[in-house]
C-alpha positions in Angstrom: -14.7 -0.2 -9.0 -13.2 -1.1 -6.3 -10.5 0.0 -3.6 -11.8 4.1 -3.5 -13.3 5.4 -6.9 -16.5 5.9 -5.4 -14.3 9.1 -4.2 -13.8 10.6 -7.8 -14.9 13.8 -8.5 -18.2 14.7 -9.1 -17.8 16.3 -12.4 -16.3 14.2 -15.0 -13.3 14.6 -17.2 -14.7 12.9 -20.2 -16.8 14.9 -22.7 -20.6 14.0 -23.9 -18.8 12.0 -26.4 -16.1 10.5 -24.5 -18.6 8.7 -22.1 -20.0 7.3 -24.5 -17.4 5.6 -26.3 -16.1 4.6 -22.7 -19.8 2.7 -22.2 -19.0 0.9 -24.9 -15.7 -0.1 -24.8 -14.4 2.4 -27.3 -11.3 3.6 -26.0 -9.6 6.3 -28.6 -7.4 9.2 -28.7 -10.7 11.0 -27.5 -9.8 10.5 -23.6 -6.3 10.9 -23.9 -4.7 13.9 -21.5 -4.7 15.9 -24.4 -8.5 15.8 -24.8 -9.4 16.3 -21.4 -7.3 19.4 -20.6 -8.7 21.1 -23.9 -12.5 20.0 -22.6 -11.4 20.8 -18.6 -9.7 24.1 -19.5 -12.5 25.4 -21.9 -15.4 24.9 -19.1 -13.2 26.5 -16.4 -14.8 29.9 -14.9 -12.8 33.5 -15.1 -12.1 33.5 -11.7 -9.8 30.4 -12.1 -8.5 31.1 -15.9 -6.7 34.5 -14.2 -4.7 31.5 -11.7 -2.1 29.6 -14.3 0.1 30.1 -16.8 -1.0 29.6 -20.7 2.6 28.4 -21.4 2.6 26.1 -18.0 -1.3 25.7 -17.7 -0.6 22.9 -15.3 1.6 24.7 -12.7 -1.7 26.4 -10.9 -1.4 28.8 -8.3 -4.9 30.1 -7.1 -3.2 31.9 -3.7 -4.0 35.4 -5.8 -7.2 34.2 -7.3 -10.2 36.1 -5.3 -13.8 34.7 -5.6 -13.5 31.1 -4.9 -16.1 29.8 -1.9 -14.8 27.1 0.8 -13.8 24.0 -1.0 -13.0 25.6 -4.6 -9.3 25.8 -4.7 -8.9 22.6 -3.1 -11.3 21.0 -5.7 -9.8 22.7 -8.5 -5.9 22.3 -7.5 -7.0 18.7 -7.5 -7.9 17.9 -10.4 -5.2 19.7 -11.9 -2.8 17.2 -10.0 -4.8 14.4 -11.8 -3.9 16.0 -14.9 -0.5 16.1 -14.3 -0.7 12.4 -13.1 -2.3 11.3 -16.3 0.3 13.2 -18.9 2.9 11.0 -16.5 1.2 7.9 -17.5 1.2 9.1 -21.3 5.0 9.4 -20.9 5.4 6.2 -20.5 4.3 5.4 -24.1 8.1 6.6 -25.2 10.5 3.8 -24.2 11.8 3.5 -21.1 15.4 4.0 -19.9 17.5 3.6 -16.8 20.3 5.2 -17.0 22.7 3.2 -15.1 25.6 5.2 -14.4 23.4 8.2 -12.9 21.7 5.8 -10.8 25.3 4.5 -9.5 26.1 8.1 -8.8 22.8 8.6 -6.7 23.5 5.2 -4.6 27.0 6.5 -3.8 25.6 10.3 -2.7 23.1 8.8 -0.7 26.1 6.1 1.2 28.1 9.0 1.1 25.1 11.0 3.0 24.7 8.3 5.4 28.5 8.0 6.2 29.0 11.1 6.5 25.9 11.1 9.0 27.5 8.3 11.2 30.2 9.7 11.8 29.6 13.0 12.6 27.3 11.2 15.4 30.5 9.7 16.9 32.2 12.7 17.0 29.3 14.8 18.2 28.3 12.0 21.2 31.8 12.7 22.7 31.5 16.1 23.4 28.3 16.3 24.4 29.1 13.8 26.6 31.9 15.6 27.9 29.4 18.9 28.1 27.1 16.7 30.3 29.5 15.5 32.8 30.9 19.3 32.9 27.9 21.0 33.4 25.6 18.4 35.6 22.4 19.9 33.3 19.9 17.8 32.5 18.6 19.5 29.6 22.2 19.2 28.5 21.4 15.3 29.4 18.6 15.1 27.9 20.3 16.5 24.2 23.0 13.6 25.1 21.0 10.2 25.6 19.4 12.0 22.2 22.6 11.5 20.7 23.3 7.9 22.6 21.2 6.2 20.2 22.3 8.1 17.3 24.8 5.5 16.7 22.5 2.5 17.3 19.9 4.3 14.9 22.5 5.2 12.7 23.5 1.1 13.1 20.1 0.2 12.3 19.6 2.1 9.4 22.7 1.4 7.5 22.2 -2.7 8.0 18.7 -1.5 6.9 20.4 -0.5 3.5 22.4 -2.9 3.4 19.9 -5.8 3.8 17.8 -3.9 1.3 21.1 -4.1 -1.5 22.0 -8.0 -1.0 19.1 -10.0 -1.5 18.4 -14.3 -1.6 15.2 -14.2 -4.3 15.0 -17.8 -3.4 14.6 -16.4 0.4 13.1 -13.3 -0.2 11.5 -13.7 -3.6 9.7 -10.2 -3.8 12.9 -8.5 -2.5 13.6 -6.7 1.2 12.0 -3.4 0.2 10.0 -3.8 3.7 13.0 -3.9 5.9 13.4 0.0 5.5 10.3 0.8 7.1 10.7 -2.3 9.7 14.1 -0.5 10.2 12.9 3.1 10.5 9.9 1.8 13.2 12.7 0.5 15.3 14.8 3.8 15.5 11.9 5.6 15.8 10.6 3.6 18.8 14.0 3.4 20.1 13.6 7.8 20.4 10.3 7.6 22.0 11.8 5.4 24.6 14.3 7.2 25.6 12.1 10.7 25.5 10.2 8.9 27.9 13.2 8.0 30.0 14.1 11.7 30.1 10.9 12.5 30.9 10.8 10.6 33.8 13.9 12.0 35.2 13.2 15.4 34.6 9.7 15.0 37.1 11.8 13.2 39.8 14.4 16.3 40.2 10.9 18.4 40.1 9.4 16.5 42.7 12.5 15.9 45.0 13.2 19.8 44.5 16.9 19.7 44.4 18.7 22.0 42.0 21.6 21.0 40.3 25.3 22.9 41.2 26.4 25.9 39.6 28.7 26.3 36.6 31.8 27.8 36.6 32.5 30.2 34.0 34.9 27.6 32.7 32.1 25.2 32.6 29.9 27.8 30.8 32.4 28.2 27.8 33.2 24.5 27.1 29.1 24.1 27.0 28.8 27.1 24.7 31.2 25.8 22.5 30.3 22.0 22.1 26.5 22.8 22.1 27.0 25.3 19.5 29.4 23.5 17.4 27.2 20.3 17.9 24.1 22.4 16.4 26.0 23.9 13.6 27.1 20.3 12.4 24.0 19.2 12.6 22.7 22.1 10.8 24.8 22.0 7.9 23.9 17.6 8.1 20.3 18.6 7.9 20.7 21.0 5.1 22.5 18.0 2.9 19.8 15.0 3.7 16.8 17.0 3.4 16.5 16.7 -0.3 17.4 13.5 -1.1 15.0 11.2 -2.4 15.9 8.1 -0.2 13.8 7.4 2.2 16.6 6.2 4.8 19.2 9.4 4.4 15.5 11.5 4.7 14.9 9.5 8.1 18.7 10.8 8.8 17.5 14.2 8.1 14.6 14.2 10.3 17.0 13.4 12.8 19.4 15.9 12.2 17.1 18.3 12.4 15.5 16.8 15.8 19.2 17.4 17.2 19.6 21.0 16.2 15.8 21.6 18.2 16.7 20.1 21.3 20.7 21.3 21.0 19.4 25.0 21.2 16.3 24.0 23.4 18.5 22.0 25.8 21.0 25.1 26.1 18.7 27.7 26.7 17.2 26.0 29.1 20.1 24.8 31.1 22.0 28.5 31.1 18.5 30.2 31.9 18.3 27.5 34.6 21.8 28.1 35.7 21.7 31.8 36.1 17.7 32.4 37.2 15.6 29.8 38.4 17.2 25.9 38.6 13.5 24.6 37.6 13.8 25.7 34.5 16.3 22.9 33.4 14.3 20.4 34.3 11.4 22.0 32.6 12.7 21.9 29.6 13.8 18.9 29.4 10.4 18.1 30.2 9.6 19.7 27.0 12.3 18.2 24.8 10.6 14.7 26.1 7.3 15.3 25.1 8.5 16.8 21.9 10.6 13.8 21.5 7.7 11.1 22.5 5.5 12.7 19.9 7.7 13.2 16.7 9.1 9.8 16.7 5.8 8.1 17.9 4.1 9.7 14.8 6.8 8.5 13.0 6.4 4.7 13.8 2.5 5.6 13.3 3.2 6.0 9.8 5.9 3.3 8.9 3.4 0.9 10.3 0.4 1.7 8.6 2.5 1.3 5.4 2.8 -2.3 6.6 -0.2 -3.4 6.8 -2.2 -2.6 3.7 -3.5 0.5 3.8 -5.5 1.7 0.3 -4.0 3.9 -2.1 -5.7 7.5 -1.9 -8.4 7.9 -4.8 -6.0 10.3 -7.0 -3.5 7.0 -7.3 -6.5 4.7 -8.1 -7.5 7.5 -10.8 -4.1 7.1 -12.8 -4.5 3.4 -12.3 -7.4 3.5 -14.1 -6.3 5.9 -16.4 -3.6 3.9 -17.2 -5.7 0.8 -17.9 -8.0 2.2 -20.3 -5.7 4.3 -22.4 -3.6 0.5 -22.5 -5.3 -1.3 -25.2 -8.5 -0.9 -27.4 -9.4 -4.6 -26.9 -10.0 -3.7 -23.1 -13.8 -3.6 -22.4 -14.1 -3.3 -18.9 -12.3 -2.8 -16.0 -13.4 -4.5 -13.2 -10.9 -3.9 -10.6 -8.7 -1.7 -9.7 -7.2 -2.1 -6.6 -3.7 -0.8 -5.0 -2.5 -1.0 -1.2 0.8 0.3 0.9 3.2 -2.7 1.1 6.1 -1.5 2.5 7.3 2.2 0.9 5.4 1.4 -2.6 2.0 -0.1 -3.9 0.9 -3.1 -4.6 -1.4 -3.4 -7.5 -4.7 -5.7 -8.9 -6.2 -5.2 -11.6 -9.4 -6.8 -13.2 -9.6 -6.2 -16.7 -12.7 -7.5 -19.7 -11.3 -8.7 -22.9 -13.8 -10.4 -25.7 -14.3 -14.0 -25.2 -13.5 -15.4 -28.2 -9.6 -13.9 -27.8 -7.0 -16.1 -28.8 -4.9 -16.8 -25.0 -1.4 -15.5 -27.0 -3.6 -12.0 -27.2 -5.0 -11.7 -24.0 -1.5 -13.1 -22.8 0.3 -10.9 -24.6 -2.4 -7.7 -23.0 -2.1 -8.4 -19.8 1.6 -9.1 -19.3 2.3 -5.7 -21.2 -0.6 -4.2 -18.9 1.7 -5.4 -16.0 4.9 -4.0 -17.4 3.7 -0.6 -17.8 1.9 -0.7 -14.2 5.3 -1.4 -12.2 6.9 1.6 -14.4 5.1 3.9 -12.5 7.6 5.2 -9.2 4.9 4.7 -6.6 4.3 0.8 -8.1 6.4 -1.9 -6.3 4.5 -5.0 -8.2 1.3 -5.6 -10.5 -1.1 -8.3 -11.0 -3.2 -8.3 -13.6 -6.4 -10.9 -13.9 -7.8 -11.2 -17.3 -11.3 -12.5 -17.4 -13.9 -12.2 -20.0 -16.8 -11.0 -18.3 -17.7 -9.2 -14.6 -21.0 -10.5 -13.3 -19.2 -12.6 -10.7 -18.2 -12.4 -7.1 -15.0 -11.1 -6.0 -12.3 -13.5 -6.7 -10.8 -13.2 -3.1 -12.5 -12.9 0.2 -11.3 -10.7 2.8 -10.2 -12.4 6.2 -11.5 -10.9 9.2 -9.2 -13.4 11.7 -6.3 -15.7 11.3 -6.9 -19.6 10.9 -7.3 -21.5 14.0 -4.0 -23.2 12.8 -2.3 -20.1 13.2 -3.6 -17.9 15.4 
């Protein structure tokens, strides 16, 4: 098996029995979810019986559960997650519908989020803006040029949804799910950038020692107010992006939130630097750059790993091949099971024995449902299933290690 199973656990979920039937090619109601919990929950030790529920066996909570060495309530709260992962693949047995009008209604909360966000932004960059040029703080500064691009990133991840809604399949014929993580790399690279801007202008008012001019009371007030109102905005934004389950409006979020840190950071620092010591401005702005630099850097860290193939951890590979057993009875084998980051969601191969002498409509008809139920699962983008009736041979696809001379 391919693509991380040599990372299953040690001790199986299939009975005596069950492995045996799987060895040859038996697959029955034996290893269905069912089975396994009843075999999985009858060998468990006291000391872990005493942590779940016998009405919600698979909402586990160990935190009160004493006598578990280093390693146990990891080891156990995974395989409990597998559980749950394999009654979700049983659930797709029932039939399968969208229901299309509370999709609508989720696509206009989450436009309505990112509206909302945008602007708010506009609003917000004005008066801190004005706060800046009143006060002469550069920790108020550095909270402003966070805002700047607010309305670029905001730009950049609206046309991101809206590239991702309108698509060409004769241009794009897999879709433009990949353009939300292109887009979120570019804002996030766009806040490092400017972190490191700040950064750098914060040491030169350090090194050239030269302390900004005092506020007036005046001054003091009008930076109290917009900072504060700024940071309660922002609050109450962060609050209503947080749980969404877009990806885009949660990049919002992460934003909002980033504002309401350096808002409060930026104004303590700039009054404390006002009334005590005038390095402490700069200072923390120092601070809200390095804290800027390294949430947004991890950030594009992230989005581009999901670019560029990265392997599906072994408890996705484990459903996979869950799923693939439980599929048919005329499945023998499975060679190959293989899923990779290609964008936000997985791409899928599988490799799957059927008998030789198989009529094509069959094995046809198989694989294509195999497909189907594959790219029903949320964290599958698109399946490919390769039907083959023996595996003895070599992979059918080589891995390249460097481009073609022709294109590199």
């Amino acid at each position: 098996m391919e693509g991380g199973l040599n990372h299953m656990i040690k001790t199986p979920f299939l009975s005596c029995e069950d492995e045996r039937a799987s060895k040859h090619g038996l697959v029955g109601s034996s290893n269905s979810v069912a089975a396994m919990k009843c075999d999985f929950f009858s060998k468990l030790p006291d000391k872990v019986r005493s942590g779940f529920d016998p009405e919600a066996p698979f909402h586990l909570n160990l935190s009160k559960t004493t006598g578990l060495i280093e390693g146990e309530r990891e080891y156990y709260e995974k395989q409990f997650a597998t559980l749950r992962s394999f009654e979700e693949v049983d659930s797709l047995e029932s039939p399968h519908v969208i229901d299309e009008e509370e999709d609508r209604k989720e696509q206009a909360q989450h436009e309505r989020a990112m509206n909302i966000s945008n602007w708010a932004n506009i609003f917000l960059l004005a008066f801190k803006v004005y706060a800046t040029l009143q006060s002469g703080s550069l920790s108020i500064a550095a909270s402003t040029l966070d805002s700047l691009p607010d309305l670029m990133a905001g730009g950049i991840l609206w046309f991101t949804h809206l590239s991702m809604k309108n698509i060409n399949i004769y241009k794009y014929p897999i879709g433009k799910l990949r353009v939300q993580p292109v887009g979120i790399v570019v804002f996030a690279a766009v806040m490092a950038t400017l972190g490191f801007q700040v950064l750098v202008q914060a040491l030169e008012q350090l090194i050239k020692d030269k302390p900004s001019e005092k506020m007036i009371s005046e001054n003091l007030i009008w930076l109290y107010a917009i900072m504060l109102t700024a940071t309660g905005v922002k609050f109450v934004l962060w609050c209503y992006c947080r749980s969404s389950g877009n990806t885009i409006v949660r990049a919002y979020a992460k934003d909002h939130y980033f504002d309401v840190v350096t808002n409060l950071v930026g104004l303590v620092a700039a009054v404390l630097g006002d009334i005590f010591c005038w390095w402490i401005d700069p200072v923390g702005a120092i601070i809200l750059a390095f804290y800027t630099i390294s949430n947004w850097s991890g950030t594009v860290l992230e989005n581009a790993v999901s670019l560029v193939g990265q392997s599906a951890p072994p408890q996705v590979l484990q459903k996979l091949t869950y799923l693939i057993l439980r599929h048919h009875s005329l499945i023998r084998r499975v060679d190959t099971v293989r899923a990779y980051t290609f964008g936000v969601l997985y791409f899928v191969e599988v490799d799957i024995e059927l008998p030789e002498d198989l009529p094509l409509k069959e094995a046809h008809a198989i694989g294509e449902s195999l497909q189907i139920k594959i790219e029903e699962l949320p964290e599958v983008e698109r399946a490919f299933v390769h039907l083959d009736y023996e595996c003895d041979h070599k992979p059918e696809h080589s891995v390249l290690s460097r481009l073609p001379s022709s294109h590199a």
